[in-house]
Backbone as a ProteinNet text record, in pm:
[ID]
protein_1_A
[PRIMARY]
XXXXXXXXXXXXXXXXXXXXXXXXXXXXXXXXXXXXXXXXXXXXXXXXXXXXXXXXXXXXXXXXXXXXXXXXXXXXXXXXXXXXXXXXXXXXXXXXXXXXXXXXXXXXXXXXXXXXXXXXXXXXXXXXXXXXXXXXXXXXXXXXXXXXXXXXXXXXXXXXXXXXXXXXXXXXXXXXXXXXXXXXXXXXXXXXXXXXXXXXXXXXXXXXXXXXXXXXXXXXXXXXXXXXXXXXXXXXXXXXXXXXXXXXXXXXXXXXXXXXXXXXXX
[TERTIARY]
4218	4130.7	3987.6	3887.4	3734.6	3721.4	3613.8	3525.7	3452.9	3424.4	3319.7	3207.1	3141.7	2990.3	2903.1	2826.6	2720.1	2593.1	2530.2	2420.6	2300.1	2326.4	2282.4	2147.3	2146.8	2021.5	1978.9	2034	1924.6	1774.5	1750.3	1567.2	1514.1	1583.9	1547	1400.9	1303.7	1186	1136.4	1301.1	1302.6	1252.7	1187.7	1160.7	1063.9	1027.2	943.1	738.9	676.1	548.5	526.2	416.4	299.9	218.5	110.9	-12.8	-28.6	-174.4	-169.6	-326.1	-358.8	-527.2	-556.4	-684	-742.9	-603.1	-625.8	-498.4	-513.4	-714.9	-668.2	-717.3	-676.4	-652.6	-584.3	-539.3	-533.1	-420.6	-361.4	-233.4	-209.5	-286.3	-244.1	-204.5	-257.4	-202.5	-106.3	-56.7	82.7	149.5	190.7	236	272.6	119.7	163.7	249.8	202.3	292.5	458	489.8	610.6	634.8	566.7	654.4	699.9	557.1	583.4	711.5	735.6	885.5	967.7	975.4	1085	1130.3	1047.6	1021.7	944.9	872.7	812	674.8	592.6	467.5	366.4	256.8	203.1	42.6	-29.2	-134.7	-200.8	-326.4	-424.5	-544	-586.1	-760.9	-821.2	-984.8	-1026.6	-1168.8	-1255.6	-1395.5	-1494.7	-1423.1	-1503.1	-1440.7	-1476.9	-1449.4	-1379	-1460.5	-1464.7	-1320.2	-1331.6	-1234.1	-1107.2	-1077	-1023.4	-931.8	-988.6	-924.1	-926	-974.3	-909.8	-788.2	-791.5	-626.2	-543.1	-571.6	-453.8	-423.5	-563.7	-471.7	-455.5	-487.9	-366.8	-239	-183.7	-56.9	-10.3	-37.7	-8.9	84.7	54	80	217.2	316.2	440	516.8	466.4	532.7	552.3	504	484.3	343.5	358.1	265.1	208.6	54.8	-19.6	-174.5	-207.3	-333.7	-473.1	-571.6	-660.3	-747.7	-738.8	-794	-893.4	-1035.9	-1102	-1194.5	-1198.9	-1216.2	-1248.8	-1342.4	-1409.5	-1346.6	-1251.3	-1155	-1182.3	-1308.7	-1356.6	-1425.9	-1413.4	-1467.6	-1410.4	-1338.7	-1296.2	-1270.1	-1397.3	-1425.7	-1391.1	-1340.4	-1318.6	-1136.6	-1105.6	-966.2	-868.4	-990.5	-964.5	-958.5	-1106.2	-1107.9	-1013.5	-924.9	-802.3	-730	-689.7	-560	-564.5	-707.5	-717.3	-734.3	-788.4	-766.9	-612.4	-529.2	-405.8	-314.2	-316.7	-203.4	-285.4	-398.7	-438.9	-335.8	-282	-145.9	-68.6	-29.5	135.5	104.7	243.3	312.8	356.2	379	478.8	432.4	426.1	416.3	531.4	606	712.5	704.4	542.4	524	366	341.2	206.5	191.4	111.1	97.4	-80.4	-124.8	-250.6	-275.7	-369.6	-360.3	-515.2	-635.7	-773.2	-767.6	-824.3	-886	-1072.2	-1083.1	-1250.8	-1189.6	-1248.7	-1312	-1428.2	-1453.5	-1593	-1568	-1651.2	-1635.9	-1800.1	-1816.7	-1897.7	-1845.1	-1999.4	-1943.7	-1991.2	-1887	-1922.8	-2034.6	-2115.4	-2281.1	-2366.8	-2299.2	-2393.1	-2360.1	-2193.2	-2105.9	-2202.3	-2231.6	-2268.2	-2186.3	-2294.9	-2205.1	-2171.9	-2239.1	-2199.9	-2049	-2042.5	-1971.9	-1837.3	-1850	-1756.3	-1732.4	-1799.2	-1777.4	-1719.1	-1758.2	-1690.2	-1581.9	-1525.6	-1397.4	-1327	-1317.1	-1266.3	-1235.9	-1334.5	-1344.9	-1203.3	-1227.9	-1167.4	-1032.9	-985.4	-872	-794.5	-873.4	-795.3	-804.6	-906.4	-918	-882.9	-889.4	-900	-698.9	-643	-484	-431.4	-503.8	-473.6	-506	-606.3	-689.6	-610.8	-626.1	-554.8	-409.6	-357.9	-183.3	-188.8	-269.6	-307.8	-327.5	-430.5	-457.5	-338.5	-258.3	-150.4	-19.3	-48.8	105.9	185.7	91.3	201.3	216.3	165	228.7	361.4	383.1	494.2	560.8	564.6	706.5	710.4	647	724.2	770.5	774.6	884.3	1006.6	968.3	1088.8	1191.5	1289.4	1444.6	1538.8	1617.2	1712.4	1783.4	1796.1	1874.2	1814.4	1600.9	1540.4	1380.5	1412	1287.7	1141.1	1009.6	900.8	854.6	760	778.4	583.4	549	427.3	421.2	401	358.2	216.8	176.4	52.6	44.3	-72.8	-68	-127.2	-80.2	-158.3	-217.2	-163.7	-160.4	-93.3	-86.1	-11.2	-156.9	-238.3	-399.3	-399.9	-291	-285.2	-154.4	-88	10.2	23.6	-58.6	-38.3	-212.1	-275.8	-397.9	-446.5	-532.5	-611.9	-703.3	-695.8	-821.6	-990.7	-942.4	-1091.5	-1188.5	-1332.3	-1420.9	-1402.5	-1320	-1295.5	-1222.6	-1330.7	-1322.3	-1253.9	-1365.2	-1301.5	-1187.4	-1144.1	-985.6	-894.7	-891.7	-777.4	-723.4	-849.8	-862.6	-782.9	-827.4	-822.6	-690.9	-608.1	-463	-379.2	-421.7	-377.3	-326.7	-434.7	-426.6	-321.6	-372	-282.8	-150.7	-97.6	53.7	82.5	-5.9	43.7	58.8	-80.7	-66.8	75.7	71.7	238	345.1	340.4	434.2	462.1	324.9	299.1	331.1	276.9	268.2	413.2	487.7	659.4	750	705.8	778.4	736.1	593.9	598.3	592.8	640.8	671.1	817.9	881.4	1000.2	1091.4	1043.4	1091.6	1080.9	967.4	948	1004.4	1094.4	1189.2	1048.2	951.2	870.4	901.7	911.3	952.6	820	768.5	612.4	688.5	651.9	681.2	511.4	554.4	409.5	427.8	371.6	386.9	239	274.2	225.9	162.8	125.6	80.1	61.3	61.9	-38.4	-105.8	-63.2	-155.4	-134.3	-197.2	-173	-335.8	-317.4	-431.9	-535.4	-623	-682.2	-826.2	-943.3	-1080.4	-1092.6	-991.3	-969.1	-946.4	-876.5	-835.5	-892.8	-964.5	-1056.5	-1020.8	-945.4	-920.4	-760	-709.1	-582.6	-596.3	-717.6	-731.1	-820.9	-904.2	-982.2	-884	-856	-763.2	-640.3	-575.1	-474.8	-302.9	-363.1	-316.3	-347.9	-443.1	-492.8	-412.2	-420.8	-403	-225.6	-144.3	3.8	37.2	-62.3	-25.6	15.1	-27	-37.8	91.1	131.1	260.7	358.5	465.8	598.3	679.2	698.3	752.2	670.5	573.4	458.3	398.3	412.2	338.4	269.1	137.7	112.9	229.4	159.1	287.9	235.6	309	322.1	330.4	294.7	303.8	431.5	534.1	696.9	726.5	672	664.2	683.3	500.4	484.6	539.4	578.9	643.7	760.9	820.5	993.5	977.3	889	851.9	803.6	778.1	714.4	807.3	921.3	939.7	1078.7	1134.3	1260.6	1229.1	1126.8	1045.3	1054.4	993	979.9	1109.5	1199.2	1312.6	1415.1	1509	1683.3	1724.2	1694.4	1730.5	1619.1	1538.8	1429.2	1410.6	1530.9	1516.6	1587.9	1584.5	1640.5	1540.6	1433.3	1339.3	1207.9	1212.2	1115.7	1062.1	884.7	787.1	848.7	915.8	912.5	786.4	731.4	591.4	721.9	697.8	791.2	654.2	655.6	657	641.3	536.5	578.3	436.1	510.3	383.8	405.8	568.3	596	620.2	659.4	672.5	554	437.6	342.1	357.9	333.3	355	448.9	581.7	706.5	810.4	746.9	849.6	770.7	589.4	555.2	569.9	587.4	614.2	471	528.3	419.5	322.7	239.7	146	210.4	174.2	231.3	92.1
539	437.9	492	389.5	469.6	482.6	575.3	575	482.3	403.9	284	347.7	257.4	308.8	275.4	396.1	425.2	367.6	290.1	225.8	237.5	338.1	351.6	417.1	483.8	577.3	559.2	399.3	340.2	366.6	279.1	281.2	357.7	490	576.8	675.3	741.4	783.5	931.9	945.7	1089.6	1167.2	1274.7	1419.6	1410.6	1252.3	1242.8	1209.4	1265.2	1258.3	1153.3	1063.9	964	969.9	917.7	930.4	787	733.1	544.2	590.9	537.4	527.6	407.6	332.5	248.9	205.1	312.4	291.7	259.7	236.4	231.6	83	-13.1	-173.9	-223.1	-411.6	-484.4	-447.8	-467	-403.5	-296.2	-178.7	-26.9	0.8	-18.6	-34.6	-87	-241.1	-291.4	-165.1	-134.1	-30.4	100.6	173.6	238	240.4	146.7	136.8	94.4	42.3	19.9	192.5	269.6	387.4	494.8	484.5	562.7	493.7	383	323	346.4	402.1	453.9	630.7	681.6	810.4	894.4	863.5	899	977	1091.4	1176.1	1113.5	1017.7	907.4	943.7	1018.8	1057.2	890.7	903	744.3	778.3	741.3	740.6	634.8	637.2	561.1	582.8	508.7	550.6	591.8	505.4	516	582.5	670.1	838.8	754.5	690.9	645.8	569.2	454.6	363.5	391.4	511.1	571	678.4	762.2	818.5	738.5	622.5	520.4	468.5	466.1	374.7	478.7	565	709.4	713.9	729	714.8	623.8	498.4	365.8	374.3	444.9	423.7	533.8	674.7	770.2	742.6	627.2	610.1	578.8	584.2	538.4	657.7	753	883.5	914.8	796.1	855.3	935.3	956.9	1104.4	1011.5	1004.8	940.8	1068.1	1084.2	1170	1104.7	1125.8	1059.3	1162.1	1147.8	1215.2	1119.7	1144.3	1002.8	1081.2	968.4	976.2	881.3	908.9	793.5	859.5	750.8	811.3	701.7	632.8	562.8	674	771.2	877.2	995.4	1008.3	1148.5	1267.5	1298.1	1388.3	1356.7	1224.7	1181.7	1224.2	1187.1	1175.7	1347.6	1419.9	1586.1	1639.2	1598.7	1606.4	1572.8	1469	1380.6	1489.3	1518.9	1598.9	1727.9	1801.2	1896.8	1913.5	1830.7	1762.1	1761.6	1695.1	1693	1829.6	1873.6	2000.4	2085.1	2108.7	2224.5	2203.8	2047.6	2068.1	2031.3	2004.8	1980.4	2041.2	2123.1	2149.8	2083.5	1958.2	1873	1697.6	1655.2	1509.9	1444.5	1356.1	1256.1	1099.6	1024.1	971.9	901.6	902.4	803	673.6	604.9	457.4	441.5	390.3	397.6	233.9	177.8	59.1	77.2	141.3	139.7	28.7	-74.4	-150.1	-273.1	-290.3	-381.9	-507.7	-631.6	-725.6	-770.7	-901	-953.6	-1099.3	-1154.6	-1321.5	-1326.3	-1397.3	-1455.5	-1550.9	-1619.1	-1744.5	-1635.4	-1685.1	-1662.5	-1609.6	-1717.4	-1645.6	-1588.7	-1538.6	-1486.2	-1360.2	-1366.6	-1226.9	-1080.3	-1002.9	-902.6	-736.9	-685.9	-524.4	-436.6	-459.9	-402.7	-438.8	-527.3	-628.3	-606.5	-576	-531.3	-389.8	-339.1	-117.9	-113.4	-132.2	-130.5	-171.2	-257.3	-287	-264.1	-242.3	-135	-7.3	65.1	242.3	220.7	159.3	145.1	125.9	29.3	-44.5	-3.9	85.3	112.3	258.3	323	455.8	498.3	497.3	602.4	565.7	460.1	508.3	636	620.6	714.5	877	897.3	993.2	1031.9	963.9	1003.1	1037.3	1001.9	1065.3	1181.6	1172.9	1292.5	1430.2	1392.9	1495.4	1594.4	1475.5	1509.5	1547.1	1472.6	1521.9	1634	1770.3	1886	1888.6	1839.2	1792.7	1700.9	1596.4	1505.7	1591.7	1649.3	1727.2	1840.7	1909.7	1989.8	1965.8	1749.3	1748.5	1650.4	1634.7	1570.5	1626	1555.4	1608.2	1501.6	1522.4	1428.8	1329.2	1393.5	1332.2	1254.3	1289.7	1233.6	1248.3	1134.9	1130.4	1098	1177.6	1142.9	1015.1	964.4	782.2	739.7	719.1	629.2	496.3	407	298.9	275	118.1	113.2	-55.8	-76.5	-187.3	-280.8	-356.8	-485.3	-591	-702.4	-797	-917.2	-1035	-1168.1	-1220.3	-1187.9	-1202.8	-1165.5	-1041	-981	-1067.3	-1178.2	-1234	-1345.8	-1423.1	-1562.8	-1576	-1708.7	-1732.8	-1753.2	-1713.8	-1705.1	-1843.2	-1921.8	-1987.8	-1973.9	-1825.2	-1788.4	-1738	-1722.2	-1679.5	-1476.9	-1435.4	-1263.6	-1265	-1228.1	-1166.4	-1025.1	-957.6	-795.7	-756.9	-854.5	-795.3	-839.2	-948	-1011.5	-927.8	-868.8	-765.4	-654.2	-612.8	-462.3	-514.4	-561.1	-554.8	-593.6	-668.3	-671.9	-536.6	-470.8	-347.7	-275.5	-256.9	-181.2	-169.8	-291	-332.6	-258.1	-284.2	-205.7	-45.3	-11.5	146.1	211	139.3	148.7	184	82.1	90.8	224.6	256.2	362.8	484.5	494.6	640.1	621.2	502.9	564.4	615.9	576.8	651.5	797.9	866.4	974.8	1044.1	946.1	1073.9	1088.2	968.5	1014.9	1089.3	1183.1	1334.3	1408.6	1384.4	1473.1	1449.4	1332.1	1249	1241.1	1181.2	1066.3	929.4	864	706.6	589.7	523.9	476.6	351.1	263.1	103.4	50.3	-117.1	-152.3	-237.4	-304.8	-438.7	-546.1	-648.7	-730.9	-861	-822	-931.3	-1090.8	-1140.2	-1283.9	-1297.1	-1380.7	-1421.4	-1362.6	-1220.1	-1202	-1178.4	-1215.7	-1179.1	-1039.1	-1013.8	-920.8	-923.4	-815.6	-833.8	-873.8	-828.6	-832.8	-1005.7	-1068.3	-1183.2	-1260.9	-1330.7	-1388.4	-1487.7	-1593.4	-1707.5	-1715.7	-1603.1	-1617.9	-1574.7	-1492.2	-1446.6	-1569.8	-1632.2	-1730.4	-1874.1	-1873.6	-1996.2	-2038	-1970.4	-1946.6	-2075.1	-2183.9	-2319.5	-2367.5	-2372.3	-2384.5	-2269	-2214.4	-2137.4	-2138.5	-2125	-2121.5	-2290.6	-2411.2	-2496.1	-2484.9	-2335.5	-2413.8	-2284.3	-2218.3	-2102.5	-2189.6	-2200.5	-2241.5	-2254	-2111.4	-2084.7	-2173.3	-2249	-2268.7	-2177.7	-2033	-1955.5	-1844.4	-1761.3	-1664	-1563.9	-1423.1	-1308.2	-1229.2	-1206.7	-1101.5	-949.2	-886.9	-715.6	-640	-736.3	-717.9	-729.8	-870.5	-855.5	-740.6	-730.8	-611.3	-471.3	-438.5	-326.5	-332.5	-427.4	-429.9	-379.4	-440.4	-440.1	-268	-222.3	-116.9	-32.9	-12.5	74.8	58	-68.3	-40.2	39.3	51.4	135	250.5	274.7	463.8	497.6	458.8	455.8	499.2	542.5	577.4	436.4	324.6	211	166	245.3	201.2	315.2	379	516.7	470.6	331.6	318.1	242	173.3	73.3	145.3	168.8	235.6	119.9	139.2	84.3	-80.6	-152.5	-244.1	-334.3	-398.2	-516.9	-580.4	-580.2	-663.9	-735.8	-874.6	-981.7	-1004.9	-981.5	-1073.6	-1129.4	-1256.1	-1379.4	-1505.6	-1513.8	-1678.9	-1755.7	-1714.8	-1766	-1826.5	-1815.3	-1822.8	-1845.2	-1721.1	-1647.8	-1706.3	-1754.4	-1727.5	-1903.7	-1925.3	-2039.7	-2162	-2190.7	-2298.9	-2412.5	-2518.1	-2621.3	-2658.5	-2723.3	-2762.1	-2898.3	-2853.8	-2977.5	-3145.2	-3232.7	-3333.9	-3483.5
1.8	62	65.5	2.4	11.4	152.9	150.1	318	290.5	487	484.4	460.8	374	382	480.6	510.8	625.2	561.9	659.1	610.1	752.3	819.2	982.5	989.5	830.3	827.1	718.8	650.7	496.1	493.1	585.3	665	742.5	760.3	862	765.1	832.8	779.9	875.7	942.3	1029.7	955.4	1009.6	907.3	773.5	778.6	664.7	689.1	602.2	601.1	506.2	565.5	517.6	495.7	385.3	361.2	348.8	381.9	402.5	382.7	271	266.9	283	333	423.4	510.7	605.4	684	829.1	878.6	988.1	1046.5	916.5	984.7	844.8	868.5	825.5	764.6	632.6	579.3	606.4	614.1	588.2	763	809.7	971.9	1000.2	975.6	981.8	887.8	809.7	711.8	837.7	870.9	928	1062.9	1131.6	1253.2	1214.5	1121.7	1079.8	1042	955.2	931.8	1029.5	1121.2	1298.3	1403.6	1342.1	1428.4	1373.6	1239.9	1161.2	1177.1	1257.8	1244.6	1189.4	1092.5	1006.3	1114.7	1034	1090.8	986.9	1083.4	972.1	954.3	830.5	796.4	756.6	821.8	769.1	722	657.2	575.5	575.7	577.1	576.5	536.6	533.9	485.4	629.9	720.5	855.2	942.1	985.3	1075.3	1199.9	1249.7	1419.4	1410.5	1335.2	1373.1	1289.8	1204	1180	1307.7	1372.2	1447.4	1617.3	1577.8	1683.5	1655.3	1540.1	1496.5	1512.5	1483.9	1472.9	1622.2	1712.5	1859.3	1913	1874.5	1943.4	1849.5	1734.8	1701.8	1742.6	1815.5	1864.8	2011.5	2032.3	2202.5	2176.7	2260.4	2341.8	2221.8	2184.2	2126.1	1999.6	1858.9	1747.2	1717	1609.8	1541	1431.6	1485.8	1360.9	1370.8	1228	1255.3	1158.8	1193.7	1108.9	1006.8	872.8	806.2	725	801.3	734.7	571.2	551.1	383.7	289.3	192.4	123.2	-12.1	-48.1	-171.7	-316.7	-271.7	-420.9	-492.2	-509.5	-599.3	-621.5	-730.2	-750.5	-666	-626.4	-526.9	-403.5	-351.4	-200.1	-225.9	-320	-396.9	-359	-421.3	-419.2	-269.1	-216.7	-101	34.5	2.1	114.4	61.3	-41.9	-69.4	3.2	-2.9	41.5	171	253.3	369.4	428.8	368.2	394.7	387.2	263.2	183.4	356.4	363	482.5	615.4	604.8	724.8	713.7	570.5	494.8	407.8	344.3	242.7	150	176.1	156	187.7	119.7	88.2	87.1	126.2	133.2	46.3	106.1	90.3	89.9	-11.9	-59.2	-36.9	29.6	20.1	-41.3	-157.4	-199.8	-179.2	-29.5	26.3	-15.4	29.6	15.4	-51.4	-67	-192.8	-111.8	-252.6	-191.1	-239.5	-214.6	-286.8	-294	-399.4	-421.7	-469.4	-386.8	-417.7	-484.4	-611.3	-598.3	-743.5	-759.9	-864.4	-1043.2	-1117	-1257.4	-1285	-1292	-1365.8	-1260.9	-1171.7	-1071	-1038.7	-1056.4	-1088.6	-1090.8	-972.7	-1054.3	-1081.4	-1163.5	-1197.5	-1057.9	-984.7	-875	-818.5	-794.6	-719.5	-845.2	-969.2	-1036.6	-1054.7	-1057.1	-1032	-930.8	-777.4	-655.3	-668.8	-707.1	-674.6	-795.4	-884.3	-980.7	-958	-917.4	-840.9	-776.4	-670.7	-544.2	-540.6	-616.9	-626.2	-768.6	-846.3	-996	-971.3	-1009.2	-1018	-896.8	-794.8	-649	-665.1	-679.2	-643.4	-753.1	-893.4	-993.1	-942.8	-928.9	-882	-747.8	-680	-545.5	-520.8	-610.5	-675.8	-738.9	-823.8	-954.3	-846.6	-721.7	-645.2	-578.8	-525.4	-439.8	-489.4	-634.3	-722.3	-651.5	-641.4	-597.5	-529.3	-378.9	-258.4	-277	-359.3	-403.1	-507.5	-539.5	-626.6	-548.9	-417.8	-370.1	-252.6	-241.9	-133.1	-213.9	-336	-408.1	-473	-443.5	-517	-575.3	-639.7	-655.5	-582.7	-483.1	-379.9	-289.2	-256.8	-202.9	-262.7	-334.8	-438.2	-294.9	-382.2	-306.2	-385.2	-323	-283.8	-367.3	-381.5	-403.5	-413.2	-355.6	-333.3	-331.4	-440.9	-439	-391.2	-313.4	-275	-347.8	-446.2	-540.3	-437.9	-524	-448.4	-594.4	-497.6	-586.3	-706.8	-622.4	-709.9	-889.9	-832	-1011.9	-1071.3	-1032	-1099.2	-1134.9	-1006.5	-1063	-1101.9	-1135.2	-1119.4	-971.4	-938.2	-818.5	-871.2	-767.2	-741.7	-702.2	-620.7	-619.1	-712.3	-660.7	-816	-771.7	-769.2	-738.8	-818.1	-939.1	-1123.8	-1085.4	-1064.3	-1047.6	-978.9	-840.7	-765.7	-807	-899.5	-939.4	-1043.1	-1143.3	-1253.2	-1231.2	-1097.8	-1085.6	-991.1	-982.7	-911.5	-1044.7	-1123.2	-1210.3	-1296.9	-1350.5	-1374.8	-1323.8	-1157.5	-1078.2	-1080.7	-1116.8	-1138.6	-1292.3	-1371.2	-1533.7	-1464.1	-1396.3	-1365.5	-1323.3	-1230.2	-1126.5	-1244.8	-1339	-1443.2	-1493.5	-1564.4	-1627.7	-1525.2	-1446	-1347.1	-1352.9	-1288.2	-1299.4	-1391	-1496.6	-1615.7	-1619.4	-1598.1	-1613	-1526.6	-1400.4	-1247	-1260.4	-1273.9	-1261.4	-1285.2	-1439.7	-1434.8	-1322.8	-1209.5	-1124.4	-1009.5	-986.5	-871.6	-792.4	-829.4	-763.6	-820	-750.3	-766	-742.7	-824.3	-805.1	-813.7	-715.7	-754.1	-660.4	-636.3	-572.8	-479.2	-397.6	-339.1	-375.7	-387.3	-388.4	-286	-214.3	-98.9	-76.9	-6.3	-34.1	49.1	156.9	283	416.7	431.4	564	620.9	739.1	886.1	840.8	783	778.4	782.2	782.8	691.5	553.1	451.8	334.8	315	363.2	390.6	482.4	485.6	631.7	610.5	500.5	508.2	564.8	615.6	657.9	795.5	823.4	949.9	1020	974.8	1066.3	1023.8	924.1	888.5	885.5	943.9	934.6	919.9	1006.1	979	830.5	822.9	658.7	563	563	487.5	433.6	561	552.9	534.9	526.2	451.4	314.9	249.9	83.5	61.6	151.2	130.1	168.6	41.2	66.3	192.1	272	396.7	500.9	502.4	577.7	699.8	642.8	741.1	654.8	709.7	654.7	711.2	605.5	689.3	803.8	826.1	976.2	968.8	1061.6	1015.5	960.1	1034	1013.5	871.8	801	700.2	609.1	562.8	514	538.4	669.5	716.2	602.3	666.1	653.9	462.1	432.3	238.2	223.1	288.4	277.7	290.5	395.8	448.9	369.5	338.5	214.5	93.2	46.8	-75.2	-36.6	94.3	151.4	170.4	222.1	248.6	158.2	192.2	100.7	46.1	110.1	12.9	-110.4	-118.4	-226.3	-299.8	-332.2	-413.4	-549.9	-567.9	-700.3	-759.4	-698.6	-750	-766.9	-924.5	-972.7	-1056.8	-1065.3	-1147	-1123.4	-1032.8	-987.4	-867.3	-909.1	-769.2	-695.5	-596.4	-499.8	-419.8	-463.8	-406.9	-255.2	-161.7	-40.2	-25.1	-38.5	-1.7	31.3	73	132.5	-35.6	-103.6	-241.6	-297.6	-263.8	-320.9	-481.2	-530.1	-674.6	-738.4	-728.7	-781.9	-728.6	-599.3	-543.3	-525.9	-554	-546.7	-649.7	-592	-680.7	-735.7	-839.2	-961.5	-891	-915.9	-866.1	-980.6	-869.6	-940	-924.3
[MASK]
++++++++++++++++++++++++++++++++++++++++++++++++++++++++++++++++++++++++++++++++++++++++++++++++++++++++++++++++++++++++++++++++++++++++++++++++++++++++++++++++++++++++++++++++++++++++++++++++++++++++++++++++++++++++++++++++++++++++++++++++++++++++++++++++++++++++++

């Protein structure tokens, strides 16, 4: 007769380390507070010092471990710098989440290069770079049995058509999703496991039409609601997790079926 299978410690994130860049609001914050309820010792970055090691100590309270290592990781050198930042009080990496990203609205012919470099840097290069840094932190806490984790945060922007005029984020998540691809094939000799998530409409700065609009907004999402921190957590933390040690170079989807379940205009 088999033994029942134990499924008590699928989602458990005991004993494990986090890294969450732009981690101390909006997605990367839901993220982290989901991995500090899991157990997890949760490292956050950010570009801004202050409200950076404010978030670290409002998710510090009622007894998890969050620390703030602030950091401007759109440049190479910010990239080198977090790692080295970090490795000075880990050994050992568990888990990557590369959330940082910009956007830019403006119209077509008005589009400028700025407004396209920034959010390129940011959202393409800094997750590459910022892995590349930490690699040996992630293969000297990965094994077979418990692969180290990278997660990069897209969005639905890179899948379906976006309605908005944000040339460069739709671009550069787009991308991001090929990257994901790529980095997993050649981590996974190293039992790092790279997959991504994909977002749609949640409450953020990044999002102001879901955060000030929010009735509006979860009109045009299937589910008729935007998402919630639970959400994204719950998406996040199956990836970091023993149940997401088989889903490599896979985007997982959460956006109320946005992407994938809206019906065809008629």
């Amino acid at each position: 007769m088999n033994e029942r299978m134990d499924t008590s410690e699928l989602f458990s994130l005991r004993g494990r380390t986090a890294l969450i860049t732009g981690g101390s609001r909006g997605i990367g914050k839901m993220i982290a507070e989901g991995f500090i309820a899991q157990g997890a010792r949760v490292y956050i970055s950010s570009r801004k010092a202050e409200a950076c090691r404010a978030t670290a100590e409002a998710l510090s309270r009622g007894g998890g471990e969050c620390i703030a290592l602030p950091m401007d990781v759109s440049t190479v050198e910010g990239a080198r710098a977090l790692s080295a930042a970090y490795t000075a009080r880990e050994p050992t990496l568990d888990i990557l989440v590369n959330n940082a990203g910009a956007a830019w609205l403006a119209g077509f012919d008005d589009f400028p290069e700025q407004g396209w470099d920034k959010v390129m840097d940011l959202n393409v290069k800094s997750p590459f770079f910022v892995t590349q840094a930490l690699a040996p932190a992630l293969r000297a806490a990965a094994s077979p049995g418990r692969p180290a984790k990278v997660i990069q945060i897209a969005s639905i922007d890179g899948i379906y058509l976006t309605p908005l005029d944000t040339f460069s984020y739709a671009a550069s998540k787009s991308a991001l999703i090929q990257l994901t691809r790529i980095m997993a094939a050649r981590l996974a000799k190293d039992h790092i496991v790279v997959s991504a998530i994909a977002p749609g409409a949640f409450a953020s700065d990044m999002n102001i039409r879901a955060r000030d609009h929010a009735a509006e907004t979860a009109a045009r999402v299937p589910v008729q609601r935007i998402g919630t921190p639970l959400d994204i957590a719950g998406a996040a933390i199956f990836l970091a997790s023993r149940a997401g040690d088989y889903v490599v170079g896979s985007v997982l989807t959460v956006d109320g079926g946005v992407a994938f379940a809206s019906s065809p205009v008629r």
